[in-house]
Backbone as a ProteinNet text record, in pm:
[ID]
protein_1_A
[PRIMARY]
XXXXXXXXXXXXXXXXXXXXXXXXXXXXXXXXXXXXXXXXXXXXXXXXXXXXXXXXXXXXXXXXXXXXXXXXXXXXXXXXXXXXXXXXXXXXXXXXXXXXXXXXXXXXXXXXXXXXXXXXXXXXXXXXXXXXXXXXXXXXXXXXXXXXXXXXXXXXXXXXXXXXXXXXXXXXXXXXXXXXXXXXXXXXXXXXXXXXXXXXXXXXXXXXXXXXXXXXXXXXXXXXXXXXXXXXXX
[TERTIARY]
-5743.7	-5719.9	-5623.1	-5692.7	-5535.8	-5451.9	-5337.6	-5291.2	-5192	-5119.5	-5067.1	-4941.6	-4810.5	-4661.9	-4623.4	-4566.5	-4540.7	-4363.8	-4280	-4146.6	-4090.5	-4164.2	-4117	-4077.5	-3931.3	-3886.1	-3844.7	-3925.1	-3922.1	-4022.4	-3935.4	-4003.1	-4086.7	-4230.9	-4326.8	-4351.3	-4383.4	-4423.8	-4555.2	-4624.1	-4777.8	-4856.6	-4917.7	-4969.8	-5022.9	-5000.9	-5042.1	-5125.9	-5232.5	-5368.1	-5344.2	-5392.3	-5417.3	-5547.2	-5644.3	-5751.5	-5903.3	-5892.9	-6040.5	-6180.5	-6199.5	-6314.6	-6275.2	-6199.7	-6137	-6114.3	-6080.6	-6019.9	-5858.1	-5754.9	-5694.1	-5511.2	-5421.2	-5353.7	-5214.9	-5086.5	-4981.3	-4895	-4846.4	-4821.2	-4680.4	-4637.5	-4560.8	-4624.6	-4565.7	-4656.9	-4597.9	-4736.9	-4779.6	-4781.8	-4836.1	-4848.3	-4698.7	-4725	-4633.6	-4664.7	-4734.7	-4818.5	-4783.3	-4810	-4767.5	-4638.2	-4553.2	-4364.6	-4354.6	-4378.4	-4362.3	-4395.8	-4519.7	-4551.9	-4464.4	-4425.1	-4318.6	-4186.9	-4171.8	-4047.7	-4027.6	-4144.1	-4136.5	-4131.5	-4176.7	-4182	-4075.4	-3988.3	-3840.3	-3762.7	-3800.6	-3659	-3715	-3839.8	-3845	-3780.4	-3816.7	-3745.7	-3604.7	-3535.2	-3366.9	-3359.7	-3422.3	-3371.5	-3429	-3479	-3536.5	-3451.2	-3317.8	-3225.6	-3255.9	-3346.6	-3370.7	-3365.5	-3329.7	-3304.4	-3195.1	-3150.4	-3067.2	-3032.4	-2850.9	-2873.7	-2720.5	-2727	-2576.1	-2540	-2496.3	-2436.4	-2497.9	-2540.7	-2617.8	-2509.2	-2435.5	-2321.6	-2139.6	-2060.3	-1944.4	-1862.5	-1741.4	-1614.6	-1533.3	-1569.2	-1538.1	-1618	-1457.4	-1579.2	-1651.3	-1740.4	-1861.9	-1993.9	-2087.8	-2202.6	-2260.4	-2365.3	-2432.3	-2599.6	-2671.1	-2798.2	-2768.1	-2683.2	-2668.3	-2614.9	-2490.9	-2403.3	-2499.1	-2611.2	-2728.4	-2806.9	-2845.1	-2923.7	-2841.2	-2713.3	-2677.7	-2630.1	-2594.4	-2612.9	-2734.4	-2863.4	-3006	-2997.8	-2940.3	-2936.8	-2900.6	-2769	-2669.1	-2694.7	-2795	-2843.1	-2960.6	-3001.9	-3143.9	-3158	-3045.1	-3099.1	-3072.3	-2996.3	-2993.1	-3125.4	-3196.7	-3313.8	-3417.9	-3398.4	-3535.6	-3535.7	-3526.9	-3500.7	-3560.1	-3695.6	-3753	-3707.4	-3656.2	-3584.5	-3446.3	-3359.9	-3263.5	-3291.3	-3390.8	-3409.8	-3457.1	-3564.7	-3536.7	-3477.7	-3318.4	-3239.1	-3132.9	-3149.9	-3122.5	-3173.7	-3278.6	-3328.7	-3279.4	-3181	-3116.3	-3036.7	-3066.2	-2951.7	-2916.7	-2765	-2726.3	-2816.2	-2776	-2866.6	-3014.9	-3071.8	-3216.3	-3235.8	-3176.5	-3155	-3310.3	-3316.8	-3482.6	-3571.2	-3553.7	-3674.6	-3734.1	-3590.7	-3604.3	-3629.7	-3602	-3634.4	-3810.8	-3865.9	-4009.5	-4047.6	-4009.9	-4043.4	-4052.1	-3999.1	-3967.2	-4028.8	-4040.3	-4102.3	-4242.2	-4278.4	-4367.4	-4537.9	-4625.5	-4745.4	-4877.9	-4956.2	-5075.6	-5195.8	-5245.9	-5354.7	-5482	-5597.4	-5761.1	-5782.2	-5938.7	-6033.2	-6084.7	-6104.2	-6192.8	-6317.5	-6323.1	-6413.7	-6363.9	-6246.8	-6205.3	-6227.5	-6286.4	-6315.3	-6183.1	-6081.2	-5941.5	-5892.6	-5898.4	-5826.6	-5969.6	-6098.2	-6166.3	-6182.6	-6171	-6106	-6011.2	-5911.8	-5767.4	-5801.7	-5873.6	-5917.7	-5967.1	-6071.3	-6153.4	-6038.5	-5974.1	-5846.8	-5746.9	-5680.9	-5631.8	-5693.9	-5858.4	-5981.7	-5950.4	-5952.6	-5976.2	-5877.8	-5768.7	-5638	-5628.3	-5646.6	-5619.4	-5712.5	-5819.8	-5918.4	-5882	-5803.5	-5742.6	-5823.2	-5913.6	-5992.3	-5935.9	-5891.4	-5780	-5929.4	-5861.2	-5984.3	-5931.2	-6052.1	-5965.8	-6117.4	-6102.2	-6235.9	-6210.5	-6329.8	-6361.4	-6434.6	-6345.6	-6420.8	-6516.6	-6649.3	-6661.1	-6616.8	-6611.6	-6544.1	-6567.7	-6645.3	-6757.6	-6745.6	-6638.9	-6670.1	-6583.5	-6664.8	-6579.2	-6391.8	-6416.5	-6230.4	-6157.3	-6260.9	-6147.9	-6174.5	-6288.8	-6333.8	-6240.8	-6205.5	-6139.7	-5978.4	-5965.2	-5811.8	-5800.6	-5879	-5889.8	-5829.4	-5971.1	-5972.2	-5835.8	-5767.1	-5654.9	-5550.8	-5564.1	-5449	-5469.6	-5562.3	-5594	-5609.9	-5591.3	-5598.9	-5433.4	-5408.9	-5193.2	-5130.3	-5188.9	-5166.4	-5193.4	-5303.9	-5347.7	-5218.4	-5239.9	-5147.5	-4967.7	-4921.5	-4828.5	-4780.6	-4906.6	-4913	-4877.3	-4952.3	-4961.9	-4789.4	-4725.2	-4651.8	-4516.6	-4488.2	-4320.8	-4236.2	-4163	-4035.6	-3953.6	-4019.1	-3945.9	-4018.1	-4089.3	-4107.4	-4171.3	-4067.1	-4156.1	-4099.7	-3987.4	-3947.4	-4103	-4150.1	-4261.1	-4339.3	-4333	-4420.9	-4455.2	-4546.9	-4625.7	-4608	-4476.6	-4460.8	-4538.6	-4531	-4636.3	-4573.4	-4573.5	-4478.3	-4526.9	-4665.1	-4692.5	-4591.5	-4498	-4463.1	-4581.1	-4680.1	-4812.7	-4936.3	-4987.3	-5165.8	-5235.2	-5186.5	-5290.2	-5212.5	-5276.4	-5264.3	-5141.2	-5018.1	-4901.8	-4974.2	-4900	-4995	-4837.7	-4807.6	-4697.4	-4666.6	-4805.2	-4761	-4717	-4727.3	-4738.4	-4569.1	-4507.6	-4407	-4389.2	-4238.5	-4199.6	-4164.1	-4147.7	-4160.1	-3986.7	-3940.6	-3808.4	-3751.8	-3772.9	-3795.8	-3609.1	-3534.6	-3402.7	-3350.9	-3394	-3366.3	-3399.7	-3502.8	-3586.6	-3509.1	-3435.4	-3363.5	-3237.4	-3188.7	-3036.1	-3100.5	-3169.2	-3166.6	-3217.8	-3295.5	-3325.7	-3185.7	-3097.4	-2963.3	-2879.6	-2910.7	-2892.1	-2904.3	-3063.8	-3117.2	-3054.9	-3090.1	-2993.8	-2851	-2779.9	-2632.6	-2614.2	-2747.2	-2778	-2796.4	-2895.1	-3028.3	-2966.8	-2977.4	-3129.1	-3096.5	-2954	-2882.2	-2966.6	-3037.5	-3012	-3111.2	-3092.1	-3123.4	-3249.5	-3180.3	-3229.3	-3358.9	-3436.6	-3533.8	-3611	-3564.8	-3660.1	-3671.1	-3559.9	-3611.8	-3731	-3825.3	-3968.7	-3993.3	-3891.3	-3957.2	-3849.9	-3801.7	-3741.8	-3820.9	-3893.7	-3993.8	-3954.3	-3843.6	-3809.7	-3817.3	-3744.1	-3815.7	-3947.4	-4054.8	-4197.6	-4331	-4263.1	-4364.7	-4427.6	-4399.1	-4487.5	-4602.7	-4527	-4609.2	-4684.5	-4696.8	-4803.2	-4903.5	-4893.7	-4997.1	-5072.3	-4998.2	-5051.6	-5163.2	-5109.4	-5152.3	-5312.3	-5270.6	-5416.5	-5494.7	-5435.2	-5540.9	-5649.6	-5578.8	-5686.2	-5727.2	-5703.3	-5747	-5893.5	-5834.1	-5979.6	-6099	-6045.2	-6171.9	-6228.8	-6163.2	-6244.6	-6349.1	-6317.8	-6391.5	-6461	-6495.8	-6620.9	-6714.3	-6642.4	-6713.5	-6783.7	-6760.1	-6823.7	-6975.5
-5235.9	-5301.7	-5219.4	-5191.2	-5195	-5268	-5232.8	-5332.6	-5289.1	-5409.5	-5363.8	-5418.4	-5343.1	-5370.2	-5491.3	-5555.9	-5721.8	-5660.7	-5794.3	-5795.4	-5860.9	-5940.3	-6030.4	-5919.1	-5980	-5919.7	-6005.2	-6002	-6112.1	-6059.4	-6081.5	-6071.9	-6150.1	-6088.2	-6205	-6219.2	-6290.8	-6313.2	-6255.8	-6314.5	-6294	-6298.2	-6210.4	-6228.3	-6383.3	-6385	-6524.9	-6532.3	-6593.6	-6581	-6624.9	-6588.9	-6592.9	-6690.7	-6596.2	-6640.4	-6592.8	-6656.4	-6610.9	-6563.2	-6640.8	-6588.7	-6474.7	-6469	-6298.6	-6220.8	-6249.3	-6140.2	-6086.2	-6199.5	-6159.3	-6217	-6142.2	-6176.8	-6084.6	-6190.1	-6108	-6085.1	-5983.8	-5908.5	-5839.2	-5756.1	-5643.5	-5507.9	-5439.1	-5245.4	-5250.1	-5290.1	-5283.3	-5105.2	-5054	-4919.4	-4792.9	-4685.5	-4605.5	-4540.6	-4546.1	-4463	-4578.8	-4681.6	-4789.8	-4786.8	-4822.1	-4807	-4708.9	-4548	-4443.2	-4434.2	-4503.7	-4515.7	-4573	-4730.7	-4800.2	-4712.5	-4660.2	-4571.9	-4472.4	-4391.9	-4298.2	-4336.3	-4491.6	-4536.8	-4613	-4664.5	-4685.5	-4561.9	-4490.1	-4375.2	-4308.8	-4277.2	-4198.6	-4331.9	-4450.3	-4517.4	-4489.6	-4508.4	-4467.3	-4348.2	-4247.6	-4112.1	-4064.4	-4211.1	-4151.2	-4140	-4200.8	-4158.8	-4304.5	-4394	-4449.9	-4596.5	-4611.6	-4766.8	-4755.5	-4925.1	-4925.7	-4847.7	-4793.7	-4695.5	-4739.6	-4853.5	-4906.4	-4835.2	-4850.8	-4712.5	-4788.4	-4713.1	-4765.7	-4828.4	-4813.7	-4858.2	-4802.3	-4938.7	-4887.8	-4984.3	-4955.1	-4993.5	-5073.9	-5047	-5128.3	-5285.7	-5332.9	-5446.8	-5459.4	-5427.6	-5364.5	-5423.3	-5418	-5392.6	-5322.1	-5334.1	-5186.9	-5267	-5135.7	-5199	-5262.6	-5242.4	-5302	-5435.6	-5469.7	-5548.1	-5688.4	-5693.9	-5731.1	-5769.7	-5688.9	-5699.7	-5835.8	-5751.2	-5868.3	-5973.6	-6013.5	-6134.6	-6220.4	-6148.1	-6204.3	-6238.7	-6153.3	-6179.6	-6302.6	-6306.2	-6441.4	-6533.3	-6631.5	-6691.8	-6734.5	-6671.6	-6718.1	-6742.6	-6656.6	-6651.2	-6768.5	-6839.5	-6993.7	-7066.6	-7107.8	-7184.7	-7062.7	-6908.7	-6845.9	-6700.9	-6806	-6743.3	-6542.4	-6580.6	-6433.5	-6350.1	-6383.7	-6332.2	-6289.2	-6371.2	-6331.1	-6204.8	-6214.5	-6126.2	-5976.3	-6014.8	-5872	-5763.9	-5880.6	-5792.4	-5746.1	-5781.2	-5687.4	-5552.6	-5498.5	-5373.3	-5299	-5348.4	-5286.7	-5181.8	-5071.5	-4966.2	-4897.4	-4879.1	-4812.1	-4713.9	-4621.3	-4473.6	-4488.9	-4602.6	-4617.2	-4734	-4743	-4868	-4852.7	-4742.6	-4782.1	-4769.5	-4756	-4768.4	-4910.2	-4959.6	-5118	-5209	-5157.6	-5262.5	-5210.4	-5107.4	-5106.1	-5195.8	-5163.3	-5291.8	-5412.7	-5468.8	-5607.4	-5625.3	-5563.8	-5583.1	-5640.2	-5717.2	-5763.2	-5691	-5687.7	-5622.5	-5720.4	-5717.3	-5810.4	-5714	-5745.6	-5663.7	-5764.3	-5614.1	-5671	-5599.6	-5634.8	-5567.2	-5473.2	-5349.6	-5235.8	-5194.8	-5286.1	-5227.3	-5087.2	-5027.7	-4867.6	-4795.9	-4810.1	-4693.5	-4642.8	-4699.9	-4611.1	-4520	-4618.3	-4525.8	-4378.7	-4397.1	-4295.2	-4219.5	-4196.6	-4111.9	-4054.5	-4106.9	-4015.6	-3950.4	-3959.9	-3862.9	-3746.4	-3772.3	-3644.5	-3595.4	-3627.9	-3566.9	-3521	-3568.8	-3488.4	-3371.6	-3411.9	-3232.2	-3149.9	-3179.8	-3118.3	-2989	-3058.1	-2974.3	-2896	-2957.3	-2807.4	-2747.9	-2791.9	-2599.6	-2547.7	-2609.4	-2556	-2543.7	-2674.8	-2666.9	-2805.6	-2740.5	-2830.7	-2907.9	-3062.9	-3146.3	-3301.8	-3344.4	-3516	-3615.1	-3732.3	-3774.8	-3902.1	-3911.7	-3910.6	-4073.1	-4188.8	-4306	-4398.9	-4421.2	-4504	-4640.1	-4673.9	-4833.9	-4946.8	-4931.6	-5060.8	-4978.1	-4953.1	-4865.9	-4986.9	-5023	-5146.1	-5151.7	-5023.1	-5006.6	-5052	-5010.8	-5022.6	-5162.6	-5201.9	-5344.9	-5455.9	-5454.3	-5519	-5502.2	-5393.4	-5334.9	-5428.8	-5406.6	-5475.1	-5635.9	-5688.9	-5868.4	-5896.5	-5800	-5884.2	-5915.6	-5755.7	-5769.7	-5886.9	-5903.1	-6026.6	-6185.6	-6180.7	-6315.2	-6338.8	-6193.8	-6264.4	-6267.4	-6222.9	-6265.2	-6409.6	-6490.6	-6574.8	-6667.2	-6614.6	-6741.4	-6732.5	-6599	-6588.9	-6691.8	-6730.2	-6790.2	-6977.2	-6987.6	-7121	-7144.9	-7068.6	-7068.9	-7030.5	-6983	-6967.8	-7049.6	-7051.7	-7149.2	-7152.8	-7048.7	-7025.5	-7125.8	-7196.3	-7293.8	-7259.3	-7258.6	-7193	-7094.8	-7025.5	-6898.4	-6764.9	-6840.7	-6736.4	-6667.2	-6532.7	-6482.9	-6350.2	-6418.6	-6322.2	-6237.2	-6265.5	-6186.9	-6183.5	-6102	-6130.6	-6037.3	-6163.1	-6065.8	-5992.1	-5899	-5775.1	-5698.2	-5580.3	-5459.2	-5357	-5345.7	-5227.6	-5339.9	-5303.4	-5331.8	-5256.4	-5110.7	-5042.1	-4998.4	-4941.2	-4918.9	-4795.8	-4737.8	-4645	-4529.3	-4443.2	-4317.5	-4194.9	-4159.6	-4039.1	-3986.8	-3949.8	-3872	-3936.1	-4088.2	-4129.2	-4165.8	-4203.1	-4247.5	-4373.7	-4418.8	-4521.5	-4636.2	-4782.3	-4885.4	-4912.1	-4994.4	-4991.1	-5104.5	-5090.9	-5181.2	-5194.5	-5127.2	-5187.8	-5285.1	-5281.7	-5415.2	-5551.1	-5544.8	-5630.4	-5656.4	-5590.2	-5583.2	-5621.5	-5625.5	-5728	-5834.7	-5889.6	-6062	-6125.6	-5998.6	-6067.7	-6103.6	-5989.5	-6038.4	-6155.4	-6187.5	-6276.3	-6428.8	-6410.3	-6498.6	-6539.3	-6445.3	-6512.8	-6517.4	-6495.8	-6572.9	-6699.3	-6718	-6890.5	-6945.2	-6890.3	-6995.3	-7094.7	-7199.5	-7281.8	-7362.4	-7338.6	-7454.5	-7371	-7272.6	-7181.2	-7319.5	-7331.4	-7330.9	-7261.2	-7153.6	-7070.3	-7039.2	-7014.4	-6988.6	-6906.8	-6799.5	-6661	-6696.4	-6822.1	-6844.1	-6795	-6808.9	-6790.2	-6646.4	-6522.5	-6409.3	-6428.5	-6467.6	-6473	-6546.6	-6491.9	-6548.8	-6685.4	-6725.4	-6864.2	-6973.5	-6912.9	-7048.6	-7075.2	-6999.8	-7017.3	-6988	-7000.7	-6933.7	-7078.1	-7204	-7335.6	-7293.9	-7366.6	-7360.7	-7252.6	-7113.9	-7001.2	-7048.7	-7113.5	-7170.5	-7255.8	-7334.4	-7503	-7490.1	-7376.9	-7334.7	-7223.9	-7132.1	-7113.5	-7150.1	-7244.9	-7340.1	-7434	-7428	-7531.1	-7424.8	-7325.8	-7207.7	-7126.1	-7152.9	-7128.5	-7228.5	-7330.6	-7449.8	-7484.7	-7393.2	-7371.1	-7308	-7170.3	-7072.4	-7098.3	-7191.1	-7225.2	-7324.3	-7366.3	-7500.3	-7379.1	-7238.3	-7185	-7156.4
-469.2	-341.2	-257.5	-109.3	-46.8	-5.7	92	134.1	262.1	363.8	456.6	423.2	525	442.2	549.3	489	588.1	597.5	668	664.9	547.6	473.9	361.7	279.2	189.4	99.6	-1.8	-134.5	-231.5	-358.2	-501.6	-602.6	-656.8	-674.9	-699.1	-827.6	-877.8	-1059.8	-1044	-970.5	-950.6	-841	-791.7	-700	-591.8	-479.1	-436.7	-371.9	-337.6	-266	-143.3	-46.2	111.6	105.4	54.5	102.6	-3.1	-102.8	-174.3	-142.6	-16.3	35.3	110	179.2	209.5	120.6	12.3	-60.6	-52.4	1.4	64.6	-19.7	-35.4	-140.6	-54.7	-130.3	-102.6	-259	-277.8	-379.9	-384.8	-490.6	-453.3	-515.1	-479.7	-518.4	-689.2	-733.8	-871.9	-956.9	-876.6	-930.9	-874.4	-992.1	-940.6	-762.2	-780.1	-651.8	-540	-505	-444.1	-429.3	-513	-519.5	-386.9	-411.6	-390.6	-212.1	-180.6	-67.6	-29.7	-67.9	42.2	34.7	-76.6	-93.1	41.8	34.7	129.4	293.5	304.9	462.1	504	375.3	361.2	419.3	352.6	352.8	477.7	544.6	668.8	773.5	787.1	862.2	853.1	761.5	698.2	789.1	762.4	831.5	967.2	1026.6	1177.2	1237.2	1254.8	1379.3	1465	1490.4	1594.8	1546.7	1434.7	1332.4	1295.5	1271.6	1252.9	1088.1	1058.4	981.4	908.1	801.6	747.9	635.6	565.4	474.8	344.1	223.1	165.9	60.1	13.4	-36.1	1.9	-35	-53.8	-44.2	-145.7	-224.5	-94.3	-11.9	154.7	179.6	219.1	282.5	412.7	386.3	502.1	469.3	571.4	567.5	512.9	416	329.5	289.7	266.6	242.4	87.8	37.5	-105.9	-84	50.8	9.3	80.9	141.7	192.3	91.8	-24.8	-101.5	-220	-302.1	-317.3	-261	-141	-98.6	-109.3	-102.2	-119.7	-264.8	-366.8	-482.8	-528	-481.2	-499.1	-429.8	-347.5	-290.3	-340.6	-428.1	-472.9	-626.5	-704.5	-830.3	-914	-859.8	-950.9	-943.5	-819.1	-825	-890.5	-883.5	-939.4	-1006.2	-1154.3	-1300	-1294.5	-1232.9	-1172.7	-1140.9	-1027.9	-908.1	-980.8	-1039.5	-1157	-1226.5	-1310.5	-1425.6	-1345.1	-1227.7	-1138	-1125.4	-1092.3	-1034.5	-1198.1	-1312.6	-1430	-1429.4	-1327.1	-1317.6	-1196.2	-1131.7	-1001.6	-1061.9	-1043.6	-1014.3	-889.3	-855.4	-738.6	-663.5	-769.4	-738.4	-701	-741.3	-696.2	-605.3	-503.3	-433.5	-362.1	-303.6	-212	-340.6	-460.1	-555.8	-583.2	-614.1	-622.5	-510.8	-387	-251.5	-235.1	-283	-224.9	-370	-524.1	-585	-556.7	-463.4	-419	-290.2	-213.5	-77.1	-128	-18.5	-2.8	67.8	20.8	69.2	95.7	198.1	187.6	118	55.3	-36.7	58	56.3	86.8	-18.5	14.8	-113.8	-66	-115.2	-38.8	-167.9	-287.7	-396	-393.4	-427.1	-496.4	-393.6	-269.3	-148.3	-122.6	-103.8	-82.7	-204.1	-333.9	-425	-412.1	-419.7	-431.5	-337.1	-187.1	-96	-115.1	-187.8	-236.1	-287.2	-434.2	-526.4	-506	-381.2	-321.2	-218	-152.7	-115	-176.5	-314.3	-390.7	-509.1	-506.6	-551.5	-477.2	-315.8	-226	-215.6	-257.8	-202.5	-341.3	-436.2	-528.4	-552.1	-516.3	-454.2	-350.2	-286.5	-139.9	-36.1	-41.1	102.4	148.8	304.9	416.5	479.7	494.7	551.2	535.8	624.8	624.6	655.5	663.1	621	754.8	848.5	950.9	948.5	917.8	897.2	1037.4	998.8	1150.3	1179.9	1268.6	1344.8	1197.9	1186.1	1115.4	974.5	889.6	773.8	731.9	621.7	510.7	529	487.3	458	592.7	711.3	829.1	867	846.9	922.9	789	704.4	618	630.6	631	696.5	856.8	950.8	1118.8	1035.7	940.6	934.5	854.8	813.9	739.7	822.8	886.3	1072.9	1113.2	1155.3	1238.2	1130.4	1038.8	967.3	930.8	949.3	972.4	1085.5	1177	1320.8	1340.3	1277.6	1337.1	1254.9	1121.8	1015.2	1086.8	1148.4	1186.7	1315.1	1414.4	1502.8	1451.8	1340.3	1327.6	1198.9	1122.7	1092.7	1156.8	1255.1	1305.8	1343.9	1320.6	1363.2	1503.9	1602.7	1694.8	1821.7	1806.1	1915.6	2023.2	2131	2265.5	2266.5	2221.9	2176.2	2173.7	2078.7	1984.4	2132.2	2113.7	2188.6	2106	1976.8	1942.9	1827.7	1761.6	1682.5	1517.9	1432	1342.2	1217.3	1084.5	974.6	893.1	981.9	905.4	995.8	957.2	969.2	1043.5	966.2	1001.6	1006.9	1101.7	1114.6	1061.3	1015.4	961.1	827	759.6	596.9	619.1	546.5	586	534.6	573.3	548.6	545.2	478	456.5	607.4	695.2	787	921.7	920.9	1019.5	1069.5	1184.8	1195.8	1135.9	1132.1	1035.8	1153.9	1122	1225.4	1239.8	1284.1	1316.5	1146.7	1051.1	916.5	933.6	958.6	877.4	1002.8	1132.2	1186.9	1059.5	1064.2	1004.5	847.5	803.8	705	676.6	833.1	884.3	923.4	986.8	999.1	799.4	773.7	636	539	576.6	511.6	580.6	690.5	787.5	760.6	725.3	680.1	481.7	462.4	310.2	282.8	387.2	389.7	410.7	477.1	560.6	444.5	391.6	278.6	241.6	227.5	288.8	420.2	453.1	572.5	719.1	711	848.3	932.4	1071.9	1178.2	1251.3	1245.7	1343.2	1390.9	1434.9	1501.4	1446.9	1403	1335.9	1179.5	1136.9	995.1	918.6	965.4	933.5	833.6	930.2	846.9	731.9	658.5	537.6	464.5	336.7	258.4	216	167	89.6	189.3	323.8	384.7	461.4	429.5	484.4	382.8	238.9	157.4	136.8	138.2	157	215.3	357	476.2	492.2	446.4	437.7	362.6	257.7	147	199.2	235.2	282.7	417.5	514.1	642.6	583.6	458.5	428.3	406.6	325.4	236.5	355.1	418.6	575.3	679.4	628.9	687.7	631.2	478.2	363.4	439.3	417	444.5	553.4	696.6	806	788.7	722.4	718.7	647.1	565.6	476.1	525.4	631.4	685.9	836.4	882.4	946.5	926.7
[MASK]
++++++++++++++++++++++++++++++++++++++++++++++++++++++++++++++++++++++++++++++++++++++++++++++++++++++++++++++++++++++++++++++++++++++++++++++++++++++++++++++++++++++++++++++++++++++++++++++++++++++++++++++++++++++++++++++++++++++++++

């Protein structure tokens, strides 16, 4: 399966379904190769210059992508034993190893067409013939990649908390699948209200509540589930 990178940041036991008749599931990067991707779209965001950029640790009382992280830690791990035992695998030195472990991803189904394009892209290159593969509009991978965009746009619409606020926003990160070469999205904003949000947990208020997984991972379910049964009744 592939999948697209959302704003949610949360350890899953097991995958959770969107949508069966889609094919459509949110997850975290199961494989090494997966990790490595969010790893790498972590750390080019980190080093664009144009996001926000907090120090990744320190002995200061400050802001840090760690001192963020455990706050999320300590906010959650009494109600979820998981989420606890997780973070027994945190080490310093690998701080973006463990946040692309934990991030959140929406998986479609492509039946192996992505992993098997890689393959012939990684033949390719160690015979050393330079080349790239030229998909049309209507090619499974992209028309499944398009319907997932648009089936979290729609769920994003019917789930936010911001009222008449909402104009539009949607907690995928990427519409399209990340790709090494591409630029990185502005993710460590998105990484301070999430620490934002779990200083609150569970008293917050606020309006943007929504992109913090614990308080909308219900209502995502509940909102598919009558979402499944439209689409079957189409």
């Amino acid at each position: 399966m592939e999948f697209l990178l959302t704003s949610f940041i949360y350890p899953l036991q097991k995958p959770l379904t969107l949508s069966k008749q889609l094919g459509f599931n949110l997850d975290n990067p199961q494989t090494s190769e997966e990790i490595e991707a969010v790893k790498d779209y972590l750390l080019r965001a980190y080093e664009s210059g144009y996001d926000y950029r907090f120090p990744i640790h320190s002995e200061e009382d400050i802001v840090t992508l760690e001192s963020i992280l455990i706050t999320f830690r300590n906010s959650l791990s009494e109600e979820d034993s998981y989420l606890a035992n997780k973070f027994t695998q945190y080490e310093r030195n690998n701080i973006f190893d463990f946040l692309a472990s934990i991030w959140i991803i929406a998986r479609f189904e492509d039946e192996g067409i992505g992993n098997a394009l890689r393959e012939e892209h990684k033949k390719m290159l160690e015979e050393g013939v330079a080349g790239f593969f030229l998909l049309d509009d209507d090619h499974p991978l992209l028309k499944n990649e398009e319907n997932l965009a648009n089936y979290c746009s729609l769920l994003s619409l019917l789930i936010h908390t911001e009222k008449d606020s909402y104009f539009g926003r949607n907690f995928l990160l990427e519409s399209e699948r990340i790709v090494f070469d591409r630029p990185a999205k502005r993710i460590w904003q998105e990484y301070f209200m999430f620490g934002v949000a779990s200083h609150s947990y569970p008293e917050s208020q606020d309006e943007l509540k929504w992109i913090f997984f614990p308080y909308v991972k219900e209502k995502i379910f509940s909102v598919s589930e009558l979402l499944e049964r439209a689409f079957e009744s189409v």
